[in-house]
C-alpha positions in Angstrom: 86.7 77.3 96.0 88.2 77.5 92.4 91.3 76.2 92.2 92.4 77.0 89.0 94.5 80.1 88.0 92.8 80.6 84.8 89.4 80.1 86.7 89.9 82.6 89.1 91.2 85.2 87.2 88.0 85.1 84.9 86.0 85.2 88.2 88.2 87.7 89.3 88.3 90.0 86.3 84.3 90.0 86.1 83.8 91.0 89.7 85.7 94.1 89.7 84.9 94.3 85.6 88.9 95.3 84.7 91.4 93.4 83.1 93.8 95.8 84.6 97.2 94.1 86.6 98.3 97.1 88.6 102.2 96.8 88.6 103.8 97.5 92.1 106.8 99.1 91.3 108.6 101.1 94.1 111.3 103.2 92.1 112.8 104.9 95.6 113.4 107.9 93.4 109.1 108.5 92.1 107.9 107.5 95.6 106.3 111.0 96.9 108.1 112.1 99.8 104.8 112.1 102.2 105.4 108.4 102.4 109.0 109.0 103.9 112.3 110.0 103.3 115.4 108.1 102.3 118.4 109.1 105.0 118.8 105.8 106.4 117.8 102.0 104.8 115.4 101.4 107.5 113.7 104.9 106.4 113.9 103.8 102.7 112.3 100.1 103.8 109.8 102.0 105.5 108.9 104.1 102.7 108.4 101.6 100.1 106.0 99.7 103.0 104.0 102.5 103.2 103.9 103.5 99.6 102.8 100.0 98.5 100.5 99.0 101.5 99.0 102.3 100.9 98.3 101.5 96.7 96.8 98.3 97.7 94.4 100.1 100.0 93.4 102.2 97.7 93.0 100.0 94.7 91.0 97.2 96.4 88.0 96.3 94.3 88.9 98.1 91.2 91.9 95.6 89.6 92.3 92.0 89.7 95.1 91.3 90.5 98.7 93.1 91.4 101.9 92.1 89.7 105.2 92.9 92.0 108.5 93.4 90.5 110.9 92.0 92.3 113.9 93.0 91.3 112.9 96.3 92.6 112.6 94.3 96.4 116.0 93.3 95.9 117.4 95.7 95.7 116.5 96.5 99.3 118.3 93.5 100.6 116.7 90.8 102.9 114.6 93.5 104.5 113.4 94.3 100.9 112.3 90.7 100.4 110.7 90.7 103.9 108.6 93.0 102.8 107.7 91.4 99.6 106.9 88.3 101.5 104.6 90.2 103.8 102.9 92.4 101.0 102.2 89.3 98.7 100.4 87.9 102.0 98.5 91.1 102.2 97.3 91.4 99.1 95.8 87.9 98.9 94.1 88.3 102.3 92.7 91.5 100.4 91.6 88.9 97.6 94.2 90.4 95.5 95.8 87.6 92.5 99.8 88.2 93.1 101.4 87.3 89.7 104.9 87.9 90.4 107.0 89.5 88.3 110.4 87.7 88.4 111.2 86.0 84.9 112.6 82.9 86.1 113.9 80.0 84.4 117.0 77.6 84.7 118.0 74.0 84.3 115.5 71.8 86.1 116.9 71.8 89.6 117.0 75.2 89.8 113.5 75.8 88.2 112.4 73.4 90.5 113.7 75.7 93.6 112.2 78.9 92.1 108.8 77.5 91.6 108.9 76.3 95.2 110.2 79.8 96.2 107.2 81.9 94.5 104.2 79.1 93.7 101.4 78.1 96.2 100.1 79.7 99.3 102.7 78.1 101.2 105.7 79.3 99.3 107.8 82.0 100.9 107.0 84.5 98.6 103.4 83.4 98.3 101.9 84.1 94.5 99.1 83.1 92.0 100.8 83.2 89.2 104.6 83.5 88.2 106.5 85.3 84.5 109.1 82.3 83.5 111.9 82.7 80.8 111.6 80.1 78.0 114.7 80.8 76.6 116.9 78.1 77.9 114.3 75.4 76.8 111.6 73.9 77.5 113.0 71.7 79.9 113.7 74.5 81.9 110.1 74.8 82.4 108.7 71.8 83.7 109.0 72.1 86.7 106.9 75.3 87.1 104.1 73.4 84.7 104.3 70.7 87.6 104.1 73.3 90.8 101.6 75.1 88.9 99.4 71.7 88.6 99.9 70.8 92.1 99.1 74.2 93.4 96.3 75.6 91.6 99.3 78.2 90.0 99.5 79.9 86.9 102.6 80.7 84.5 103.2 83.9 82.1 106.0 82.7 79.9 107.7 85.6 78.2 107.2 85.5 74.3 107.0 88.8 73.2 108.0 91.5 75.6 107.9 95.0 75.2 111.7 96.3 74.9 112.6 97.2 71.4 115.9 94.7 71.6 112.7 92.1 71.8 113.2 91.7 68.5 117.3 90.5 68.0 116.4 87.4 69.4 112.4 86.8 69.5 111.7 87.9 66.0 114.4 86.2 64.1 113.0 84.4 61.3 113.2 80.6 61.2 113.9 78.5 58.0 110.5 77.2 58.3 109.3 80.5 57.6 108.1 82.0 60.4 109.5 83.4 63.6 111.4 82.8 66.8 108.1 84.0 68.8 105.8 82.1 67.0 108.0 78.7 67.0 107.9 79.2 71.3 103.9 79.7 71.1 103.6 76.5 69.0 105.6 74.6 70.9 103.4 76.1 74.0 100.1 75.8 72.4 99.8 71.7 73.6 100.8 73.0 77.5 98.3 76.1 76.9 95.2 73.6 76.2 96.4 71.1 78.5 95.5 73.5 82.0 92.2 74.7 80.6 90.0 75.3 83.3 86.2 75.0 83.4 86.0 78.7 81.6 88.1 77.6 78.5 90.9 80.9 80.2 94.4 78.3 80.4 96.5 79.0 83.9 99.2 78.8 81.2 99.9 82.0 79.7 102.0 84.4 78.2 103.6 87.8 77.7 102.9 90.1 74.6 104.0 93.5 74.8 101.8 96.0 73.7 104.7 97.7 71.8 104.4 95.3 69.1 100.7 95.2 68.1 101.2 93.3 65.4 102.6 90.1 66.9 100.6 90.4 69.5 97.8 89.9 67.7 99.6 87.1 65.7 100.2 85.3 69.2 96.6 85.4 70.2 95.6 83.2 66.9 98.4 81.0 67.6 97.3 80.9 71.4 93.1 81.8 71.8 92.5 80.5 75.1 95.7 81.8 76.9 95.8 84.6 79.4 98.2 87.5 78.1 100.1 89.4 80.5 100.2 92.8 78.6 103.1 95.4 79.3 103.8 98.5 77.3 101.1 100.8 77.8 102.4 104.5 78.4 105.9 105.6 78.8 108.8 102.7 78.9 111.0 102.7 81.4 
């Protein structure tokens, strides 16, 4: 058995032959009303259960790997998160990766709960894979490297994402000369080579947003043998 995020996802990417993470994503107000209605919370709960059981179903075999968002579980309350729980069980019995989509990251202590929360087959909210926030330091994530190292886990640290007030903070230029972005992937690149697996794919990786081509292509020079977490295809929002 590979355990190795980076591993698996290469494995995992070549037998369904897509690099496609299919985003589960239950806006209440896009869900098709043949899944439910929303008079009641239970009915709402219900809903979203059948709506995303139902996309799981159907996209077995054809993408590698799912990414909940979880704020959009939250929002349900605890039975909303029960429901995560249960569908992140699901989908790995269906040999589904779960990269959770939660953007995490705190001082240590608190990193250190999150990653306990969301890393390992035994966590509560059981995932491959989990998108951290850098931007408190890199202190803040050290406790996820370590989870991920005991657990076979992998990390998508956020970089460059795909809203347009990305660049306020990510692309501000540094007296060295180059940017905010790129001064995060070098200080990265040494964690990035450090969990290459057996394929040369790192379980460390990060997220480029497809809205800015151009420094997504910077980051994968600065980072070659990361995994990239891509969002920004299609309509934002």
């Amino acid at each position: 058995m590979i355990n190795h995020f980076g591993d698996r996802l290469v494995s995992k990417i070549r037998n369904t032959r897509s690099f496609l993470c299919l985003g589960v994503d239950p806006h209440l107000e896009l869900i098709p009303e043949v899944f439910g209605d929303n008079n009641t919370a239970s009915n709402i709960v219900g809903k979203v259960e059948k709506f995303c059981f139902s996309l799981l179903d159907v996209a077995l075999g054809f993408v590698p790997a799912i990414k909940p968002q979880i704020a959009l579980f939250e929002q349900l309350g605890p039975d909303g998160m029960k429901l995560l729980s249960k569908l992140c069980k699901y989908a790995q019995s269906k040999n589904f990766l779960v990269i959770m989509d939660a953007k995490r990251g705190d001082i240590g202590s608190t990193s250190q709960a999150y990653a306990n929360a969301y890393l390992g087959k035994v966590a509560p909210f059981p995932s491959d894979a989990l998108t951290v926030n850098p931007w408190l330091g890199i202190d803040s994530l050290e406790p996820f490297f370590k989870k991920a190292s005991e657990t076979g886990s992998g990390l998508f640290i956020l970089a460059h994402t795909s809203n347009k007030g990305s660049k306020d903070i990510q692309e501000i230029p540094l007296a060295t000369g180059i940017k905010c972005y790129e001064h995060l992937a070098n200080i990265l690149k040494p964690f990035v080579e450090k969990f290459r697996g057996s394929s040369g794919l790192s379980s460390i990786g990060v997220v480029s947003g497809a809205t800015f081509r151009e420094e997504s292509l910077k980051l994968r020079k600065l980072l070659p043998n990361a995994p990239f977490l891509i969002p920004g295809y299609g309509t934002q929002g």
